[in-house]
N, C-alpha and C positions, 0 to 999 in steps of 0.2 A: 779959854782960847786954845790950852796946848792939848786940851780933850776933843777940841775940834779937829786940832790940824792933824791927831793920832789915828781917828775916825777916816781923815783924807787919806791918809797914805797907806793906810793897810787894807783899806776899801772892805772892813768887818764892822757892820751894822753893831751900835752899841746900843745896851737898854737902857730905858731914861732914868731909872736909877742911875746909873755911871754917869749920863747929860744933865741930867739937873740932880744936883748935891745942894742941900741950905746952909745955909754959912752958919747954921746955928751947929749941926754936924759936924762940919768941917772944923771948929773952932773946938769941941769937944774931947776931936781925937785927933789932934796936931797927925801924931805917929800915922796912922792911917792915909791920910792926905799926903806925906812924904813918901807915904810909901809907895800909893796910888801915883804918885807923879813921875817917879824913880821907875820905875814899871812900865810906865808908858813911855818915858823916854827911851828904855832899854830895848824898847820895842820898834819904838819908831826907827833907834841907830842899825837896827836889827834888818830891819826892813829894805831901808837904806842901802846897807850893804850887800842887800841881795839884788836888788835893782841894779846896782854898780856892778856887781858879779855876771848879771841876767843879762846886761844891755850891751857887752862886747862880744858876748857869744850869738847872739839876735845878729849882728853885723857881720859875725865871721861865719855863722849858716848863709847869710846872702850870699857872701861874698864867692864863698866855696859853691854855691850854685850854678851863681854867676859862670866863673870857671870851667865849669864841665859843661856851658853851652859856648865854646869858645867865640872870642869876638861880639858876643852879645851887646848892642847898645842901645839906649833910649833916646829918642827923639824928642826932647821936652820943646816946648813949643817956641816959636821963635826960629827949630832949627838947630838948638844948640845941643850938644851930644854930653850925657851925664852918665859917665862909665859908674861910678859908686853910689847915687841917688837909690836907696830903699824899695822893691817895688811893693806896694800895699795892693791887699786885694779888694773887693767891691766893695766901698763905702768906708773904706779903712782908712786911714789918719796920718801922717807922716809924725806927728810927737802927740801921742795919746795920752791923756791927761790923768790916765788912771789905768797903769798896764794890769791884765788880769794875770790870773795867779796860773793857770796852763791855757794858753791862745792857741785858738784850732787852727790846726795846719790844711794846706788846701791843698789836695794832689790834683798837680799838672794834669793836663788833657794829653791822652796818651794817643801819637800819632806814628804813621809807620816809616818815622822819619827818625831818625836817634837827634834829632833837634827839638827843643819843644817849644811849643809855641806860649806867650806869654801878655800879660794884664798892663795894659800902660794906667799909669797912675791919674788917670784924667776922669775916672768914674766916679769919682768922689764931686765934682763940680756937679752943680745941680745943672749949672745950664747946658751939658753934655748927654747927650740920649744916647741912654743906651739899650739894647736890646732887647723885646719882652714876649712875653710869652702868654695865651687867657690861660683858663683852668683847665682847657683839653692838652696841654701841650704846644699847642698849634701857636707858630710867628705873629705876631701882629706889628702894624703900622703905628706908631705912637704919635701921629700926628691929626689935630682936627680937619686937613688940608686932602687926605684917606674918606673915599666913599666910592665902597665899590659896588656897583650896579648890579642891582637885581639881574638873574637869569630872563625871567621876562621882557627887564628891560632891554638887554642884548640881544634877544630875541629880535624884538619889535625892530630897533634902529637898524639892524641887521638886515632886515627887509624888506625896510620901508626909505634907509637913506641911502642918496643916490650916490655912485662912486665918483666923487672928484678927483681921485689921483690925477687924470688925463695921461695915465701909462701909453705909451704907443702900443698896439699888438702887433706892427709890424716887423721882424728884425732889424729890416735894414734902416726904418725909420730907431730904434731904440738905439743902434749902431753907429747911428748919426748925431742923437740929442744924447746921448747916455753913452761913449765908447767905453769900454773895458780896455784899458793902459795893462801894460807889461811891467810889473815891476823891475827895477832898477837893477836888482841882486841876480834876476834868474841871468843877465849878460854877464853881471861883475860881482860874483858871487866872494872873492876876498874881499869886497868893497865893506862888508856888510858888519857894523858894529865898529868901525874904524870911523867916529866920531868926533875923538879928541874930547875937549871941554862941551860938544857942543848935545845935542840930541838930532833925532830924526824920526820921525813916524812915517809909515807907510798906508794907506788904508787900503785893506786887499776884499772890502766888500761885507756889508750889514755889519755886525760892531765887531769883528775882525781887525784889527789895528796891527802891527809890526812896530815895535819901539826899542828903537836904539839910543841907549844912554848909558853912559859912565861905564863899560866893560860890558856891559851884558844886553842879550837880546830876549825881549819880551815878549808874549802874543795874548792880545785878550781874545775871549769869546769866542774860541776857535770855530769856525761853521765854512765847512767845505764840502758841503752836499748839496745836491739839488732841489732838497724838502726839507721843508722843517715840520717833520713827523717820525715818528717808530716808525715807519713802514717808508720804506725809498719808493714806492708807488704812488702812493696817494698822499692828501694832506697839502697843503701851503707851499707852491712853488716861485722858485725864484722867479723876479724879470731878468735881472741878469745876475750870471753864473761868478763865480769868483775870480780874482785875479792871477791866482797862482793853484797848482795843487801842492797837498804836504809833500809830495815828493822835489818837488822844485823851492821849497822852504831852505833858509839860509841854516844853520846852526841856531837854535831855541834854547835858551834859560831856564825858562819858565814862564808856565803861563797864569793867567787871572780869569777866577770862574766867577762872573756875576749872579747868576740863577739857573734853576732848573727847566725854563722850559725851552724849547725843543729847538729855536732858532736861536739859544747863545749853548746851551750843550746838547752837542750831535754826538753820539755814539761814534758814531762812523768816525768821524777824525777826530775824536778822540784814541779809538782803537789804531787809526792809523797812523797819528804822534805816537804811541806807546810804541810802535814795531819802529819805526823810525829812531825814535832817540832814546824809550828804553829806559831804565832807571835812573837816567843823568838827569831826566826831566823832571822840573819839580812843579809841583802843580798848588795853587791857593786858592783853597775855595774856602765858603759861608760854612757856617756850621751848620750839621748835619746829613753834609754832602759825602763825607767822608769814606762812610760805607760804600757809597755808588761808585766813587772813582775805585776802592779794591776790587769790585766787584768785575767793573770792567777795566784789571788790568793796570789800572794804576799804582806804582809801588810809592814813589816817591810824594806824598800830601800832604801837606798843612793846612787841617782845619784851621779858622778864627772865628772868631763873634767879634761883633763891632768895638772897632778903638785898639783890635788887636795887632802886634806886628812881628814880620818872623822876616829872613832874608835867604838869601843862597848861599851854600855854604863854598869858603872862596870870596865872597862879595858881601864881607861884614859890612861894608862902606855903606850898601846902600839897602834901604827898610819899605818893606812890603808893607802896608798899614791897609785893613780890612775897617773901612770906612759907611757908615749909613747909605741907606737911597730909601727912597718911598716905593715898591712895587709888592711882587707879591710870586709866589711859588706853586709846579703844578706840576706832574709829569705822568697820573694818572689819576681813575675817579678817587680814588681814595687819599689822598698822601696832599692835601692841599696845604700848604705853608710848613709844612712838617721840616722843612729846611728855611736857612736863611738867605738872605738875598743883601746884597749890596755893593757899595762901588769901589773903588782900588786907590788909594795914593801911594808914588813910588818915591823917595824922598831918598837924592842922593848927594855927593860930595859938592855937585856941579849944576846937577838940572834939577829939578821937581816938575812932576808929571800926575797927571786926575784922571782917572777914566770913570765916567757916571753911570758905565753899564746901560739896566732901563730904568729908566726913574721917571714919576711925576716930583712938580715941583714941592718942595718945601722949604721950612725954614734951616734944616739940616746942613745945607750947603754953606750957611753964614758959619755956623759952628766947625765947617772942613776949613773953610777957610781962615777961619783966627785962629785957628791951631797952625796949619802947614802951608797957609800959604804966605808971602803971593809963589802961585804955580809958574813956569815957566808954559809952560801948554794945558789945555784941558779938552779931553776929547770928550764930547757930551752928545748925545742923541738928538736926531732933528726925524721924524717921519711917525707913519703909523699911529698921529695924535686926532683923528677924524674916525668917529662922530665924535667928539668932545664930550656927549652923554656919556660914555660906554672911556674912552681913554685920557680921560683928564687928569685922573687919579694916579693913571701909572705909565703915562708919557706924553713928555713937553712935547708944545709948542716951539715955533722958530723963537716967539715972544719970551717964553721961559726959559728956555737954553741959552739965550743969553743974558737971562738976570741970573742962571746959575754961573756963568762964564763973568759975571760983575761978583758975585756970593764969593767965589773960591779967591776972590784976588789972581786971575790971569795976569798973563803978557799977549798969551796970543790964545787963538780959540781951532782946534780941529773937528769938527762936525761931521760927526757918521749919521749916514741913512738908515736907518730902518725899515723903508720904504722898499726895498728890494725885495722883500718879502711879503706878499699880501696876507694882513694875519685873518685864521681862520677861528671857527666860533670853538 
């Protein structure tokens, strides 16, 4: 037995010589077995003592980490905030049953933010998805609920299904069924972020949203161009135009980048936040976006990959968590999924807030929601789900936005259009 338990704790494979001894041996040379025992005790105390030496130093590396990302907290589920809780990285263990003898350290993902961004302890649950990747590199969808249609088949429905949106092409008919409202701020612009306990969304047009809660003002999916295309000539245009321009934008936080393609990031107001607000701005996107926003301009970024969460600094209170969705990535012919895509939860003192970016449905939303919620709001995607061949996979129906709006645990549900943009092949 005490050959067994010596074997456990030094985690040094013994030979069956030393595991099986005959007692006819052992009987032969008493001295030998006292000594064998003495030995392994001395070894085990030994061991022991390093473990006890090893394992306050283990907590006071966190903890001094901790430290130098000031205000850093975890959001452990339910809501409840665990300043000293451990963070383990993927698949890792909070009391490992046999610590190894040098445990590989993981260096942080280095962003152009002197904040870094970090691993919530929730990758270790099986029934948590988290991010994947096939053998080319390239994002994949980990769900059986993921099928995306042939080019052929796009093709086909493309030009054989007939358009039911029933858009008016008239103005003054679109101006009548459809008006475009004044936001609230461009009159009473100190109005804006003065909340109290409470929140407030704006929606300024396709998944553009305006989110005031707990001190700070949000903006997803900024899109304040009249295409959604590289080229402001051609390409996917609006039915109607946006509500506001960035110039007529209240004071901005930060914003939340769901994906790459061309009607949730527009160059163009992208470039024209950065001249407006400048390195104050901080920006959260999917992993592998990173590069794009230095490229154009962006100083201030926090990459994540899913489950991850980073905040503004100033506003330790409240946690940006880079959250799953079912869709899919594209910004030229080459570079398909090469980035990641998904949805936002903003989890603060007062409110809890979802934005589902573009998403089809899946089971994902059960798992956002037994983590963070119930949500005080969830703004979730309604349009652009027809021919159901070609967008089932990667955006709801009115039918499924609200079984995501049941999934997350809501109070109340805000629904953006999609629909404002006719998406092109």
């Amino acid at each position: 037995m005490l050959v067994g338990v010596i074997a456990c704790a030094t985690a040094t494979p013994l030979s069956p010589n030393a595991l099986f001894v005959s007692s006819a041996a052992v009987w032969r040379d008493r001295r030998w077995l006292w000594s064998s025992l003495s030995g392994g005790v001395k070894l085990l105390l030994r061991q022991v003592a390093a473990l006890s030496s090893a394992r306050p130093r283990t907590l006071l590396l966190s903890a001094q980490h901790r430290r130098s990302e000031p205000g850093r907290k975890v959001m452990a589920e339910g809501g409840t905030v665990e300043e000293e809780k451990t963070l383990m990285a993927e698949g890792g263990s909070e009391t490992p049953s046999c610590p190894r003898e040098n445990p590989p350290t993981q260096e942080p993902r280095k962003s152009s933010s002197s904040r870094k961004s970090f691993r919530l302890n929730y990758r270790h649950e099986e029934e948590v998805t988290p991010s994947r990747r096939d053998s080319s590199g390239r994002f994949v969808n980990p769900w059986p609920t993921w099928q995306f249609p042939s080019y052929a088949t796009v093709l086909r429905l493309f030009l054989m299904e007939k358009n039911h949106s029933n858009v008016p092409s008239s103005k003054e008919v679109l101006d009548k069924e459809l008006p475009v409202l004044e936001p609230y701020f461009i009159q009473n612009l100190e109005q804006c972020g003065q909340v109290g306990s409470s929140l407030r969304v704006t929606w300024l047009g396709h998944a553009t949203v305006l989110l005031e809660m707990d001190g700070l003002v949000v903006l997803t999916d900024p899109m304040f161009s009249q295409r959604a295309s590289p080229m402001p000539f051609i390409g996917p245009k609006r039915y109607r135009g946006p509500a506001c321009t960035v110039a007529q934008l209240p004071r901005v936080d930060a914003v939340l980048i769901s994906h790459t393609h061309y009607d949730h990031l527009d160059a163009s107001s992208v470039a024209a936040l950065n001249s407006r607000f400048g390195a104050e701005l901080r920006w959260f996107v999917p992993l592998g976006l990173l590069d794009w926003m230095r490229k154009n301009g962006c100083e201030n970024v926090i990459e994540l990959d899913w489950w991850e969460e980073n905040c503004v600094p100033g506003h330790d209170d409240i946690t940006f968590v880079c959250t799953p969705a079912q869709h899919w990535c594209k910004r030229t012919p080459t570079d398909d999924n090469r980035a990641l895509w998904g949805s936002w939860t903003v989890l603060g003192p007062n409110n809890r807030f979802f934005f589902a970016g573009d998403t089809g449905y899946c089971s994902v939303f059960e798992e956002i929601g037994k983590r963070f919620g119930p949500f005080d709001l969830a703004a979730i995607p309604i349009g652009a789900y027809l021919p159901r061949g070609i967008m089932k996979s990667q955006h709801v129906d009115p039918e499924e936005a609200v079984q995501i709006h049941i999934d997350v645990q809501r109070q109340k549900l805000a629904r953006y259009s999609l629909g404002d943009i006719r998406p092109g092949l």
